[in-house]
C-alpha positions in Angstrom: 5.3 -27.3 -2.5 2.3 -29.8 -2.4 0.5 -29.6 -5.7 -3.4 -30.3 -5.5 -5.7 -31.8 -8.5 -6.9 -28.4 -10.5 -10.3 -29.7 -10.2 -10.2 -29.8 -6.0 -7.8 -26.2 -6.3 -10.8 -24.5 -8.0 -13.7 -25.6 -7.0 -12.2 -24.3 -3.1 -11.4 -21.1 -4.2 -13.8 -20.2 -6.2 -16.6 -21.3 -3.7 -14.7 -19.3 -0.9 -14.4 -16.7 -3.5 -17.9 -16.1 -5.4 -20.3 -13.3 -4.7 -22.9 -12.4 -6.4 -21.7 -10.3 -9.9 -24.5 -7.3 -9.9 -25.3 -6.5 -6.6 -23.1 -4.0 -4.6 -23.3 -3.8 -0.5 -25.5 -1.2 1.1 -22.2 0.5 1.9 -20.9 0.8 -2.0 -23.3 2.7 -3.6 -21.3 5.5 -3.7 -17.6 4.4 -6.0 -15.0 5.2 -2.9 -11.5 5.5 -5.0 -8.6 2.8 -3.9 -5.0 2.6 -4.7 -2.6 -0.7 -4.3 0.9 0.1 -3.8 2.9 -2.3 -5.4 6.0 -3.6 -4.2 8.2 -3.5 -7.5 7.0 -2.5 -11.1 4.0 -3.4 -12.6 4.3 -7.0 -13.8 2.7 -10.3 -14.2 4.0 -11.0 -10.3 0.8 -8.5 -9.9 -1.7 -10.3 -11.9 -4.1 -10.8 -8.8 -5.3 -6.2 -8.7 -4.8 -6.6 -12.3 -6.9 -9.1 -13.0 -9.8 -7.7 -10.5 -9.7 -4.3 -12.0 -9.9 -5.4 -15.9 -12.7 -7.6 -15.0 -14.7 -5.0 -12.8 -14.5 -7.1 -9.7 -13.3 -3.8 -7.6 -16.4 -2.0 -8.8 -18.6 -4.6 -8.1 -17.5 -3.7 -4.6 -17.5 0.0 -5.3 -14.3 0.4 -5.6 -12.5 2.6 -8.1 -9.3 1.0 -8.2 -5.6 2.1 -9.0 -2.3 0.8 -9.4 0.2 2.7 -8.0 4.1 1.3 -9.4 7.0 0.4 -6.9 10.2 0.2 -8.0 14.1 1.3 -6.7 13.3 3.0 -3.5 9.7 2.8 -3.1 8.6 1.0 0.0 5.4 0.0 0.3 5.1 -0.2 3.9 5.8 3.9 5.1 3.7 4.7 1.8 0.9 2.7 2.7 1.1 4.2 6.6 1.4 7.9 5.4 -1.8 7.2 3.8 -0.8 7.6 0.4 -2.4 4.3 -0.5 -5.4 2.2 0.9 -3.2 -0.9 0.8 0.0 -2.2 -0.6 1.7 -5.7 -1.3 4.5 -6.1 0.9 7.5 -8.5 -1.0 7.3 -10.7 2.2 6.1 -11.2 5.5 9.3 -10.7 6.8 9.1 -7.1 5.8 5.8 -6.4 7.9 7.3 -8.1 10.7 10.7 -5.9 10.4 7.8 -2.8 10.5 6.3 -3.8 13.3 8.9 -4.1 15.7 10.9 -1.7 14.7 12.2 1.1 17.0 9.4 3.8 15.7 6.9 0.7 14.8 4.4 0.9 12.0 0.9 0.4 12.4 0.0 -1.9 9.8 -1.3 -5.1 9.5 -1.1 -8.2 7.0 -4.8 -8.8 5.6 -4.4 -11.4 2.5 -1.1 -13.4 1.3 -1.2 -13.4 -2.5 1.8 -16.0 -2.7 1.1 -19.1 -0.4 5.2 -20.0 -0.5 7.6 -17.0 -1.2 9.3 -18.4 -4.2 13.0 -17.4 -3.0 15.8 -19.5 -3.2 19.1 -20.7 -3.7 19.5 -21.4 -7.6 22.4 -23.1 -9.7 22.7 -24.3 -13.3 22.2 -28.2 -13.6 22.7 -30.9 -16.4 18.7 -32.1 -17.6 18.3 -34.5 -15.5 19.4 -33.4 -12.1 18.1 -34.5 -9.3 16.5 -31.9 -6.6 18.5 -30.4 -4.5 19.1 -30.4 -1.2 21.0 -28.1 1.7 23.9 -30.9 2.0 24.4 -29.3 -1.6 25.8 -26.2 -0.2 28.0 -26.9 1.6 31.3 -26.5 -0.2 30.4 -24.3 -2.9 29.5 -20.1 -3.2 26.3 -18.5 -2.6 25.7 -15.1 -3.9 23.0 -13.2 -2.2 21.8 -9.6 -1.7 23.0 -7.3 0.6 21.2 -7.9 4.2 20.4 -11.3 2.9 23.6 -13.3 4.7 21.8 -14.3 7.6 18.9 -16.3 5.2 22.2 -18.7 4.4 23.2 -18.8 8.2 19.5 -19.8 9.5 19.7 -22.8 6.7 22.9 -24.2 7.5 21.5 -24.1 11.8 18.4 -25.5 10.6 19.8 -28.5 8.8 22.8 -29.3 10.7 25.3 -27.9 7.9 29.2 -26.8 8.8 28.7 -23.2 8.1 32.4 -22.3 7.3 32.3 -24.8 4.3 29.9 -22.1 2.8 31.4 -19.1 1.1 29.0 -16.1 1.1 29.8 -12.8 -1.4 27.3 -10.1 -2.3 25.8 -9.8 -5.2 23.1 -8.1 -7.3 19.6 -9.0 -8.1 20.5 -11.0 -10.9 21.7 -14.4 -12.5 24.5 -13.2 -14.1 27.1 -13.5 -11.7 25.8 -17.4 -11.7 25.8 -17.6 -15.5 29.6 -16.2 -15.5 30.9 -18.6 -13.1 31.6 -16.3 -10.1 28.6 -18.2 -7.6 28.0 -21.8 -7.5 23.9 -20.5 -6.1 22.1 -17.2 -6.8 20.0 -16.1 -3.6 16.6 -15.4 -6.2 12.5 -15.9 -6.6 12.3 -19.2 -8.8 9.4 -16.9 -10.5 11.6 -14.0 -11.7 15.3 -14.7 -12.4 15.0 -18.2 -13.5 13.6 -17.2 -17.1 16.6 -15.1 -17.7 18.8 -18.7 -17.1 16.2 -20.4 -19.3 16.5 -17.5 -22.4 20.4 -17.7 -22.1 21.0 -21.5 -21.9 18.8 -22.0 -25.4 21.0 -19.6 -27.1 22.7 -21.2 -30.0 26.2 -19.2 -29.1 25.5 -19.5 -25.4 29.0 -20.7 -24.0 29.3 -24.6 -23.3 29.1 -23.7 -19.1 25.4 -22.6 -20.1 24.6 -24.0 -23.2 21.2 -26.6 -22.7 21.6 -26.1 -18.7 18.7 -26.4 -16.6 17.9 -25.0 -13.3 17.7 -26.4 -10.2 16.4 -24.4 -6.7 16.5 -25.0 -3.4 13.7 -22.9 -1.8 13.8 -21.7 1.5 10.6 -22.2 2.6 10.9 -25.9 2.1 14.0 -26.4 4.5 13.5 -23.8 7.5 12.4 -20.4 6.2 8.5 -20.4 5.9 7.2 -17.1 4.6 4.1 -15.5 2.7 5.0 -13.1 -0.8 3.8 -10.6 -2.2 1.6 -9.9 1.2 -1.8 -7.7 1.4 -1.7 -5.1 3.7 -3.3 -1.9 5.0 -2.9 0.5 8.4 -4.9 -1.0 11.4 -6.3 2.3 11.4 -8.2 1.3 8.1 -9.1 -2.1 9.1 -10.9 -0.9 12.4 -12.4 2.5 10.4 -13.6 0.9 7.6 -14.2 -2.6 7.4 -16.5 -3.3 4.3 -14.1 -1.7 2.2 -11.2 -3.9 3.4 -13.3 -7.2 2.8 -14.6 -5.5 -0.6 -11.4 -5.1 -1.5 -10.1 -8.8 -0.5 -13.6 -10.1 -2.3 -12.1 -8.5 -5.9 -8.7 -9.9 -5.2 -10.2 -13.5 -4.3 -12.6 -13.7 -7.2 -9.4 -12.5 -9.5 -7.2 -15.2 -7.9 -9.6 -17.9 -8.5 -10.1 -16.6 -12.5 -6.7 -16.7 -13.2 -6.5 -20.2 -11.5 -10.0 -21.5 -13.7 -9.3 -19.5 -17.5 -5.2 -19.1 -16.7 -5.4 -18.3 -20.6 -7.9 -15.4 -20.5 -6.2 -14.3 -17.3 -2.8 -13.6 -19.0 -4.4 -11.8 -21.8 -5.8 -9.3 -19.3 -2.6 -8.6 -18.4 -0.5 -8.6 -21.3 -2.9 -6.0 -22.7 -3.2 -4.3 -18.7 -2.4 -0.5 -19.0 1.6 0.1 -18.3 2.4 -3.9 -17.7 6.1 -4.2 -18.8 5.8 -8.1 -19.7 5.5 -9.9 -22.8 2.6 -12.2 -23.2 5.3 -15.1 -23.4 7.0 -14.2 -20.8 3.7 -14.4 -18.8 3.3 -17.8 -20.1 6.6 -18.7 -19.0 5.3 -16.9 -15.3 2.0 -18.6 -15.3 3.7 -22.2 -14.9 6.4 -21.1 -11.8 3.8 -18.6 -10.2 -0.2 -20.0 -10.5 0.6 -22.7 -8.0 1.7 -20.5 -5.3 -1.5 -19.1 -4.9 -2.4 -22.6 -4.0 -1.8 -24.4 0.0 -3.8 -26.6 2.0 -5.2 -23.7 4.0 -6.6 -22.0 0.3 -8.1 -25.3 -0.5 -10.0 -25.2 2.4 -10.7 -21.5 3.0 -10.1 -19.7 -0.2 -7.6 -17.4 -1.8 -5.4 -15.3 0.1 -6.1 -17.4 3.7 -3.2 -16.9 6.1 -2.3 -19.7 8.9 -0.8 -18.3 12.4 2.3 -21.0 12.1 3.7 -19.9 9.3 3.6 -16.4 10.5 5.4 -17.3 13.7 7.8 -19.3 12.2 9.1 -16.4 10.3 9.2 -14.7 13.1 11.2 -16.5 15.1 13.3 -17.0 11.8 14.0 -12.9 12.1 14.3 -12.6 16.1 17.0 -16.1 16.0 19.1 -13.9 13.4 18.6 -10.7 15.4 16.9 -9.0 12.4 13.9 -7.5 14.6 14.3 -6.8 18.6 11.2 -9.0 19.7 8.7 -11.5 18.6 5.5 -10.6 17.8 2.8 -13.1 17.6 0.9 -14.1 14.7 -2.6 -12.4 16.7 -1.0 -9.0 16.1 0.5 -9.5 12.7 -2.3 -10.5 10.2 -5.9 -11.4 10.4 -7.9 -13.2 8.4 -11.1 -12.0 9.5 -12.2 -9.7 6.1 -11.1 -12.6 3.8 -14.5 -13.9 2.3 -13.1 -17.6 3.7 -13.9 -16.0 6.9 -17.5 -16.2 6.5 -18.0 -19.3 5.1 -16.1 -21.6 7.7 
């Protein structure tokens, strides 16, 4: 991913992202209560809500705000359609797409994409000093990836002209140990997530001499065929059309949190080590902050502000999905997210 000078980073988001600290809209002067459905538990990967409701940028917009955990078996999507939540954060575009097309289609509609690059990849231990990997790499060697994941390593090897039967494919679970055992050459993961448990294992004085002082390397998918947003905002078009000034209230918070975490990354992690029910040690946030504070960061948010979505990403996953037959049809970008109640909206 393209890194950007921190100065340049900032000074886009936060201008996209300031409003003014003390003064609600006419439509917020009565506190309307909010939830977020998260897509898995409550953890630094969620730092964005967390960081808007410990510094009161929800109830600048009149917002009472709660977090509502994910976890085994809680989808986001049919929660957030049932109307058991105002919004949720959908892991990846992929799975909004997959909603949207699917036989009984669900109504909702992509509004913000926390995570500019969805961190997943393909991740094997390395000597210090390895170079970066590319998809010629696989070939020969043993991915494992999660169950309904397979056709991710099929779209790479099309994409980049690789002799699919020199990959071997098992199923694993979601995480590095079968990699750190030998079984898989790769680990199908999110660089932000499984890749401190190869770090913490590796440093181990008794680790054994396959891991000891190994490095990772990844090879994300987003930079070799698979483009895709994480960790996705998203309500029911029934709440974007019905009620408009809460939905860019709401994106307002999430912008302005965005943009602190990016300018005072310090201050920003205390909020959430210390956040109500967040299962993360403040080092292990540390360790988070340097793998996950740049994805909030593209060209588009440089230019637009937090959270700005661009229509070729989102058709490029979609044909991604359609190619593999994981989803029945395309659906264009113009019916899958807007950008219209992100405060970037306004200003350009």
């Amino acid at each position: 991913m393209k890194r950007f000078g921190r100065r340049s980073v900032i000074l886009g988001l936060t201008a996209a992202a300031a409003a003014p600290a003390t003064i609600r809209p006419v439509w917020a002067q009565k506190t309307v209560p909010v939830s977020t459905q998260l897509g898995w538990l409550r953890n630094g990967e969620f730092a964005a809500v967390m960081v808007a409701e410990a510094k009161g940028f929800f109830e600048e917009a009149g917002i009472a705000h709660k977090i509502v955990d994910g976890g085994p078996g809680k989808n986001p999507i049919p929660i957030v359609a049932v109307g058991q939540a105002e919004f949720g954060m959908a892991t990846t575009g992929s799975h909004l797409i997959a909603a949207r097309t699917a036989r009984d289609p669900v109504d909702v509609i992509a509004i913000g994409a926390t995570f500019q690059k969805a961190p997943g990849a393909y991740i094997r231990l390395a000597d210090p000093g390895a170079p970066d990997l590319t998809p010629k790499d696989l070939e020969g060697k043993t991915i494992g990836v999660q169950a309904g994941s397979e056709y991710l390593v099929a779209t790479i090897a099309r994409k980049n002209g690789l002799d699919e039967s020199k990959i071997k494919v098992v199923t694993v679970q979601a995480n590095a140990e079968p990699l750190m055992v030998g079984r898989v050459d790769y680990f199908s993961g999110w660089v932000t997530n499984q890749t401190c448990q190869i770090e913490q294992e590796s440093a181990k004085a008794d680790a054994p001499p396959t891991v000891k002082g190994k490095v990772w390397r990844a090879l994300p998918l987003a930079d070799w065929g698979l483009p895709a947003y994480a960790d996705v905002i998203f309500a029911t078009a029934k709440t974007a059309q019905e009620k408009p000034e809460m939905v860019q209230g709401y994106l307002r918070a999430v912008s302005k949190a965005i943009a602190f975490i990016l300018e005072r990354p310090e201050e920003a992690l205390k909020l959430v080590a210390a956040f109500p029910n967040q299962i993360e040690t403040a080092d292990k946030l540390a360790w988070r902050w340097k793998i996950q504070n740049p994805l909030f960061s593209s060209p588009a948010t440089a230019k637009h502000g937090p959270l700005w979505m661009e229509d070729h990403v989102w058709n490029a996953n979609a044909e991604v999905l359609k190619e593999a037959n994981q989803v029945p049809r395309l659906v264009p970008a113009s019916e899958m997210a807007t950008n219209r109640f992100l405060p970037g909206a306004k200003a350009g």
